[in-house]
C-alpha positions as CSV (number, residue, x, y, z in Angstrom):
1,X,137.6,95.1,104.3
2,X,137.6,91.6,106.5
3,X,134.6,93.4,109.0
4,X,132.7,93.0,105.5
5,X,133.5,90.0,104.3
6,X,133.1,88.6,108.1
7,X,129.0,90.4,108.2
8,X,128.5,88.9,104.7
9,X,129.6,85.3,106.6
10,X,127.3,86.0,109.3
11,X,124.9,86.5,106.3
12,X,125.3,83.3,104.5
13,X,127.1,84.9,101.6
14,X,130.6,82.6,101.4
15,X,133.8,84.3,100.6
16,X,134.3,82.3,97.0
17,X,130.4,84.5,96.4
18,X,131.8,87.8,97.2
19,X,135.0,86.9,95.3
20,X,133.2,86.4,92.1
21,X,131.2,89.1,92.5
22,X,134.3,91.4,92.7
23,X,135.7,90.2,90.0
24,X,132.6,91.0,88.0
25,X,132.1,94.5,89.1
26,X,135.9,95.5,87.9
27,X,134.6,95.8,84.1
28,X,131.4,98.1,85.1
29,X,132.8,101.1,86.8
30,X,132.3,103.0,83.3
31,X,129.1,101.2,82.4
32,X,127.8,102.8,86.0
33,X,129.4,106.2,85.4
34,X,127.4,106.7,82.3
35,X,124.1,105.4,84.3
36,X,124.7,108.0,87.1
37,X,125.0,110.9,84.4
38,X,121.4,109.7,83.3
39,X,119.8,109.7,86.9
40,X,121.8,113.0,87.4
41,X,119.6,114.5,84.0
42,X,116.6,112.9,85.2
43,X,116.9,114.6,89.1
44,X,117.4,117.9,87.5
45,X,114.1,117.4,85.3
46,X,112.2,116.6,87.9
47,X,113.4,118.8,90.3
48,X,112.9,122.0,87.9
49,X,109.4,120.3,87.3
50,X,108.8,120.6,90.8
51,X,110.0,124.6,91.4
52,X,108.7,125.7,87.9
53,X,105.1,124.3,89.9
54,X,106.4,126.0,93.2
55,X,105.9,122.8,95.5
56,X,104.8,124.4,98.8
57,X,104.2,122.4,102.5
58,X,101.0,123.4,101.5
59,X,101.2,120.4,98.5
60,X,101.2,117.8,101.4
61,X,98.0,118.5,103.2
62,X,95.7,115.5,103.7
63,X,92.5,115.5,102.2
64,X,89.4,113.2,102.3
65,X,85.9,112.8,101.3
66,X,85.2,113.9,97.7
67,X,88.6,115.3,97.7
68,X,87.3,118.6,96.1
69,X,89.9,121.5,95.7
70,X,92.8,119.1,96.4
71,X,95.4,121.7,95.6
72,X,99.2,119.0,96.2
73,X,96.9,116.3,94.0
74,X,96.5,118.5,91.1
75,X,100.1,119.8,91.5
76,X,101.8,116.4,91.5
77,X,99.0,115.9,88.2
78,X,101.1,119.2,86.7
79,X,105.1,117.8,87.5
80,X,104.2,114.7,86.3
81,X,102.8,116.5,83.1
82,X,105.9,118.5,82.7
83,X,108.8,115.7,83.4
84,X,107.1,113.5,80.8
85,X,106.3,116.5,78.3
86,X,102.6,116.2,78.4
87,X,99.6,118.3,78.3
88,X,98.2,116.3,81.1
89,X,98.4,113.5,83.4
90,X,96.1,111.5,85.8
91,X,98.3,110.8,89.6
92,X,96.1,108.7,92.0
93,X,96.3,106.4,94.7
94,X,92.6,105.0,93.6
95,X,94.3,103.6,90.8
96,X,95.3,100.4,92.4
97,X,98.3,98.9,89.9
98,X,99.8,99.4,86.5
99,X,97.1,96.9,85.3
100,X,94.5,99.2,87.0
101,X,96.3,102.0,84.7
102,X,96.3,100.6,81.4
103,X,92.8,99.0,81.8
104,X,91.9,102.9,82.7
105,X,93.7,104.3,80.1
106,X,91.8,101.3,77.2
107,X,88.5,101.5,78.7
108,X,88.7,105.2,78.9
109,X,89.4,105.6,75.0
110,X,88.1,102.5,73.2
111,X,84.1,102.6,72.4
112,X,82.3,99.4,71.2
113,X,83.1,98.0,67.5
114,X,86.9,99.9,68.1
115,X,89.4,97.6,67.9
116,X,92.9,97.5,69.9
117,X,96.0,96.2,68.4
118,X,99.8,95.4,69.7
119,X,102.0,95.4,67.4
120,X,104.7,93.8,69.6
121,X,103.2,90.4,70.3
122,X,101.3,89.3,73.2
123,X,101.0,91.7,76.3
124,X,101.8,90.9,79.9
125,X,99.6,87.9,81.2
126,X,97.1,90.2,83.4
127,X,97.0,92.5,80.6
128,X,95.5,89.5,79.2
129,X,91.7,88.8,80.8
130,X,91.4,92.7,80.4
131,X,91.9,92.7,76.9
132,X,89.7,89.1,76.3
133,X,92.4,87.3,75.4
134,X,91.5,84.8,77.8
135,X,87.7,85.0,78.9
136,X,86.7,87.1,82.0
137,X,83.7,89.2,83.2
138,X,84.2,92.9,82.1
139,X,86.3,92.5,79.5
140,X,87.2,94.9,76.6
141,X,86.1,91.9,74.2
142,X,82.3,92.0,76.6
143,X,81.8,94.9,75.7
144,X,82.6,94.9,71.9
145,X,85.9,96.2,71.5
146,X,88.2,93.2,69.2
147,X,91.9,92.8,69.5
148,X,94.0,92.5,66.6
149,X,97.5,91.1,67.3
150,X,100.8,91.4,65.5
151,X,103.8,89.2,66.8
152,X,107.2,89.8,66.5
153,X,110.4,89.1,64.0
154,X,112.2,86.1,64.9
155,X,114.9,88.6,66.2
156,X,113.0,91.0,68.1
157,X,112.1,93.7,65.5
158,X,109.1,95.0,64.2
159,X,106.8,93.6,61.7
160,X,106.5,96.6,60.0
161,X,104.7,94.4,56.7
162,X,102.3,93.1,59.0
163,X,101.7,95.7,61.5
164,X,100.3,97.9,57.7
165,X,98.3,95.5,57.0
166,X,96.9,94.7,60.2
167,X,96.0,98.2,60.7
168,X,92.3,99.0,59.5
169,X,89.6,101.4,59.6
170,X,88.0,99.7,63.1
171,X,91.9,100.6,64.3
172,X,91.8,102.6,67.5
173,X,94.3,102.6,69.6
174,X,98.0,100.8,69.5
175,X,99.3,99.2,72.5
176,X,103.0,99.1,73.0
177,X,104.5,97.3,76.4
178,X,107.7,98.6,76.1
179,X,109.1,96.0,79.1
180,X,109.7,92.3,78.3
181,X,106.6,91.0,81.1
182,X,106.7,87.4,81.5
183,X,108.6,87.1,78.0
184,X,112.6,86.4,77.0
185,X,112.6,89.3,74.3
186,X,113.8,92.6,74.0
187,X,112.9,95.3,76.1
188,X,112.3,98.1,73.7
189,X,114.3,101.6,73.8
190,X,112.3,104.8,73.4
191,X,113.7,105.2,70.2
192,X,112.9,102.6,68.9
193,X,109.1,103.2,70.3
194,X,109.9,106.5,68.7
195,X,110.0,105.0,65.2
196,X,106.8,102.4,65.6
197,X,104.7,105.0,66.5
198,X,105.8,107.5,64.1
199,X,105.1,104.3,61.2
200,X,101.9,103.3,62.8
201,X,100.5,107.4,62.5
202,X,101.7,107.6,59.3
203,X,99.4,104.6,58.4
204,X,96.6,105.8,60.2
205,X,97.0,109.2,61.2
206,X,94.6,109.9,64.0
207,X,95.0,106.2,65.8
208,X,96.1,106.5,69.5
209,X,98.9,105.0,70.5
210,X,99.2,104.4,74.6
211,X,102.7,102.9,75.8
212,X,103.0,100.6,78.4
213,X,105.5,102.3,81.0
214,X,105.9,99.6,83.4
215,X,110.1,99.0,84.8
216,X,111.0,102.3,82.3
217,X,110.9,105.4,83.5
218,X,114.0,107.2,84.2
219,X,116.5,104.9,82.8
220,X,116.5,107.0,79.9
221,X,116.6,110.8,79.2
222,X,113.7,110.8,77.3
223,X,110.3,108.9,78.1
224,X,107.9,107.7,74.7
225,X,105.4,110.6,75.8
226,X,108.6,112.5,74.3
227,X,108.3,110.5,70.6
228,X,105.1,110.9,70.2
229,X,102.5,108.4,72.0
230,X,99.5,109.8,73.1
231,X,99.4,108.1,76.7
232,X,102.3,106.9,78.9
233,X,101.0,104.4,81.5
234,X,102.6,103.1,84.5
235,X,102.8,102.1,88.4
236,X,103.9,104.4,91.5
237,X,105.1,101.1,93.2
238,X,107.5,100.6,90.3
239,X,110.0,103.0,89.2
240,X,108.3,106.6,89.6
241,X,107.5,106.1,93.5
242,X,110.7,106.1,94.0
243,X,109.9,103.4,96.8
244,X,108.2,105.7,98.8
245,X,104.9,105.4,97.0
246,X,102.4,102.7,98.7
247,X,99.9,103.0,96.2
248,X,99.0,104.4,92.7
249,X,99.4,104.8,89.2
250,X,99.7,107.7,86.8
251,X,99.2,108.0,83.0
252,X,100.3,111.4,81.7
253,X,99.2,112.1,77.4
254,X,97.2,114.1,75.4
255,X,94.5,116.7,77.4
256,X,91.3,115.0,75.1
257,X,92.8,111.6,76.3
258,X,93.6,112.1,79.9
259,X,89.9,114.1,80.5
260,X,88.5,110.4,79.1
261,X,90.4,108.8,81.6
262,X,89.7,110.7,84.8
263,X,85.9,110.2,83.8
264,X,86.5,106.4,83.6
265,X,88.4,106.3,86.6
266,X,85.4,108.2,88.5
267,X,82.7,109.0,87.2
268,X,81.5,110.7,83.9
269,X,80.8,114.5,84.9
270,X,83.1,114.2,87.9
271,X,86.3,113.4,86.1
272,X,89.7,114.8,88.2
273,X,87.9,116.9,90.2
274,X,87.5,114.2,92.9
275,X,89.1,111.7,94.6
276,X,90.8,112.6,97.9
277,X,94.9,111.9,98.5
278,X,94.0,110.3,102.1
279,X,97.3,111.8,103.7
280,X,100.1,110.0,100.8
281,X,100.8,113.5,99.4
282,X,104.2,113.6,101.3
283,X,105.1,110.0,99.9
284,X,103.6,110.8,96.4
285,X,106.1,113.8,95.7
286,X,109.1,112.6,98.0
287,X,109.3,108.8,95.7
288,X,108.6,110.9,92.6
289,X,111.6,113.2,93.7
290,X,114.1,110.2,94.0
291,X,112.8,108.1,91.8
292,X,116.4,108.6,89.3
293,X,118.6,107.7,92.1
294,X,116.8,104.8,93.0
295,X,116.1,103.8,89.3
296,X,119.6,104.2,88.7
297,X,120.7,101.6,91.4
298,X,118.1,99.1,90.3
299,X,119.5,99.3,87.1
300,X,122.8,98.9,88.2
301,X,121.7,96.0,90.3
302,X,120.1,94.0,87.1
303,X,123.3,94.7,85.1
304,X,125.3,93.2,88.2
305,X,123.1,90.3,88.1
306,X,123.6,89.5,84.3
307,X,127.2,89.8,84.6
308,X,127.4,87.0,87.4
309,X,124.9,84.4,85.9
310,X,126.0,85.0,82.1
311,X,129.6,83.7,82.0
312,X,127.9,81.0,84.3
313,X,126.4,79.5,81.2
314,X,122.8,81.0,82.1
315,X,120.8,82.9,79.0
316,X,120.1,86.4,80.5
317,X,118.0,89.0,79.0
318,X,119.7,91.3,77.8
319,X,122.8,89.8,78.0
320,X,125.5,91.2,80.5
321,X,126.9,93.9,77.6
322,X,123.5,95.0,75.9
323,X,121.9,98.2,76.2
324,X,119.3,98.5,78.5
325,X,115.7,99.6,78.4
326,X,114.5,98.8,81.8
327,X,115.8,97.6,85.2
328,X,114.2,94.0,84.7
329,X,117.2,91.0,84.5
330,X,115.5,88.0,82.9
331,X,117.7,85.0,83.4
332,X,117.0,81.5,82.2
333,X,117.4,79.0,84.6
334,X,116.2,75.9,83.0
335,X,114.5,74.5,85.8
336,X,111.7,75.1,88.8
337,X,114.5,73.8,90.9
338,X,116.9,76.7,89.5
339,X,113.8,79.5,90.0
340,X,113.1,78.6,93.9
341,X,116.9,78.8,94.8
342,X,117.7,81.9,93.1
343,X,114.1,83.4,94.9
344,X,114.9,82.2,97.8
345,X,118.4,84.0,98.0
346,X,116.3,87.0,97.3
347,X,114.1,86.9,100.1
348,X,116.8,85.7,102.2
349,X,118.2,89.5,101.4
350,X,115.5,90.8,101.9
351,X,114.6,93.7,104.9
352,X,111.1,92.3,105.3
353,X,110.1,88.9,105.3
354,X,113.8,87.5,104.9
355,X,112.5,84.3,107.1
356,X,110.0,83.6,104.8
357,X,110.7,80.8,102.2
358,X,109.1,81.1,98.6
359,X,107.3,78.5,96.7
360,X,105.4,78.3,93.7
361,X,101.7,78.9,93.8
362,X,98.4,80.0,92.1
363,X,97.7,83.8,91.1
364,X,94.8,85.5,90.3
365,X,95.4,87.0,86.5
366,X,98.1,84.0,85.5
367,X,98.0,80.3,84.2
368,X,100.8,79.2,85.5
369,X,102.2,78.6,88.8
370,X,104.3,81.8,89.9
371,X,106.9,82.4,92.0
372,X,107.1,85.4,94.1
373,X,109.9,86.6,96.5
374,X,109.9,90.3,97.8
375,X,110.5,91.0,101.0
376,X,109.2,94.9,100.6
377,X,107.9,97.5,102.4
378,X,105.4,97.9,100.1
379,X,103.4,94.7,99.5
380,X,104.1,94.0,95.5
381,X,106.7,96.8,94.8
382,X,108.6,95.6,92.3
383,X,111.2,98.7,92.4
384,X,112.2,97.2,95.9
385,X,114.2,94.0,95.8
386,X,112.3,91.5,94.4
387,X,112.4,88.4,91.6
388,X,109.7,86.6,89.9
389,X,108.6,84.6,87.0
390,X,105.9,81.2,85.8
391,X,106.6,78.0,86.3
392,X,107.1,77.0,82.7
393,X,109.8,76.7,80.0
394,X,112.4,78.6,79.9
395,X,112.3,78.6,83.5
396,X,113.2,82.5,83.4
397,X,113.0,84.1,86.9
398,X,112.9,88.3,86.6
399,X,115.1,90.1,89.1
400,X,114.0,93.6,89.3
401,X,114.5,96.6,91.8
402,X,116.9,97.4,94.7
403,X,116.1,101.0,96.9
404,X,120.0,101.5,97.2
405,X,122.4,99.8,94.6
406,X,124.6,98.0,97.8
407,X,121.2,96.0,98.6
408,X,120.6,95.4,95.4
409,X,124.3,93.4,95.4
410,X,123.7,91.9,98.4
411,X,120.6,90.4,97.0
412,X,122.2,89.4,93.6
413,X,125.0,87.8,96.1
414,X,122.6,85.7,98.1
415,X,120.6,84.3,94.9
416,X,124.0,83.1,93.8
417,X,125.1,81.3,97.1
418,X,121.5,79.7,97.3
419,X,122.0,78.6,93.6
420,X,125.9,77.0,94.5
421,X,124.2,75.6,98.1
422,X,121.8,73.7,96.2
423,X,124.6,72.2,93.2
424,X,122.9,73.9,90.7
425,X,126.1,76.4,89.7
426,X,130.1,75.5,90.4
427,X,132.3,78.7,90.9
């Protein structure tokens, strides 16, 4: 095809690039037949979700105000509920991120002299100031809830000693992040959720477990509301907005759980009866709707991304032939140098913003220096394009997202030249 190796020139993306690149995606074809046959299982669960709840024109009508009687909000409440298993589920733009969502979904069910506990190690850095780990205003530790913390084996795996003993009467609720964060371990598969949670109840029978959802949903069949936690919590402007989304966040669980969150969300007394959809109906069902597909290409897209970088002497996370959890590449690039080239190749791919250069800088919620590059047609979706990562040993930048699976190569493509342009990789 010399018309697309000539646009890829016009691009930036040299010949020796594309090259390697070909090379790599000869030993995936099967690896991205079997993640196709996932997104087609997933499409037809959500798509039966969405006829078994007859999804009408009517489900798209704006609303504002208090938002009473909002009949397509409380729908898209019942499809999430029934593609993640659930006797309930909280769907609103007013919840503004996946922080927004878990700090919800904690605050909702964790009362003063409770205590929270991971049992995977340390959460994701914004997840962080909510809990009290580091000291800000409205914290759960401000208002007398402890954290109790559990790291992980040397090799990933559970403590399962430590997280009995750690486990007490002040035990409330578990916290499990099942996505790596701003971290170089494991990403966690639902069953192996499946089994913590089952050892954790059987420790403490009635403590509530909430998952952290966050870069998951749909690269499985199943979801950990199907093994047994009592709330799944995650971001419409990662994987289950399918793009589309421009705002929100869901967390679908138990009905006594859910209730306590749509009170903490509003207002005690009000609960899911308000809260108007502002016109984002038709976004809100459309993203969920192709969410699979465009999970599926992400995933492909990280699994492209460790194949190039791996056999180029870079740690990646997983590594090019693992299993894989989520659609977030970690690779290891040993240096600040390495993490602006391979972001700037990023936003140079990107559809928005591709003229925009990105450097480290300060972030509300982090310690560190981050850089950022996302070119996205949502401001800080992180199932579009995008790579980030601190400024600080390993040096690990985190490639995630990709709308359609050829973007998401283009994108892996141009991180790759910018990382040859600047000496830092030899083909």
């Amino acid at each position: 095809m010399d018309e697309l190796l000539e646009l890829y020139e016009t691009m930036g993306i040299s010949p020796a690039v594309y090259a390697y690149g070909e090379r790599a995606l000869e030993k995936l074809k099967d690896r991205f037949t079997a993640i196709d046959q996932i997104a087609e299982y997933n499409q037809a669960k959500v798509l039966w979700a969405m006829q078994k709840n007859r999804v009408s024109a009517a489900c798209f009508a704006a609303t504002t105000g208090y938002g009473y009687d909002d009949y397509g909000r409380d729908n898209l409440e019942r499809v999430y509920a029934d593609v993640f298993h659930t006797e309930a589920a909280l769907v609103r733009p007013q919840i503004t991120c996946g922080t927004h969502a878990l700090t919800v979904a904690l605050s909702a069910n964790l009362l003063p002299g409770d205590e929270l506990m991971s049992p995977v190690g340390m959460p994701y850095d914004t997840l962080q100031e909510v809990i009290g780990i580091r000291e800000s205003p409205c914290s759960l530790k401000e208002y007398g809830v402890s954290y109790r913390q559990v790291d992980l084996l040397p090799d990933g795996s559970f403590d399962y000693d430590s997280i009995r003993k750690a486990i007490n009467e002040k035990t409330k609720l578990i916290t499990i992040q099942r996505s790596k964060g701003y971290a170089t371990r494991p990403t966690f598969s639902v069953k192996q959720i499946g089994e913590l949670i089952a050892f954790c109840k059987s420790v403490k029978p009635d403590v509530l477990v909430m998952v952290d959802n966050c870069y998951g949903e749909f690269v499985e069949t199943i979801e950990p509301s199907d093994v047994g936690a009592d709330m799944t919590v995650g971001s419409l402007i990662k994987n289950p907005g399918g793009g589309l989304a421009p705002i929100g966040g869901y967390i679908a669980g138990t009905k006594v759980c859910v209730e306590r969150c749509a009170y903490r969300l509003s207002a005690p007394g009000l609960g899911q009866e308000v809260g108007a959809n502002l016109g984002l109906m038709p976004a809100l069902y459309q993203g969920f709707f192709l969410a699979p597909t465009v999970v599926a290409s992400a995933e492909k897209g990280a699994i492209f991304a460790a194949n190039l970088y791996e056999p180029l002497g870079f740690r990646c996370v997983p590594g090019a032939d693992e299993d894989r959890h989520d659609i977030i590449q970690a690779v290891e690039l040993g240096s600040e140098a390495g993490m602006v080239a391979f972001c700037k190749g990023i936003q140079a791919a990107a559809p928005v913003d591709s003229f925009a250069t990105p450097y480290p800088s300060d972030m509300p919620g982090y310690n560190d220096k981050v850089i950022m590059a996302a070119g996205a047609f949502v401001q800080g979706s992180s199932i579009e394009l995008s790579a980030d990562g601190p400024i600080r040993p390993p040096y690990a930048v985190y490639f995630q997202g990709g709308l359609t699976w050829n973007h998401a190569k283009i994108g892996i493509l141009m991180s790759l030249q910018k990382m040859a342009d600047a000496g830092l990789v030899q083909l």
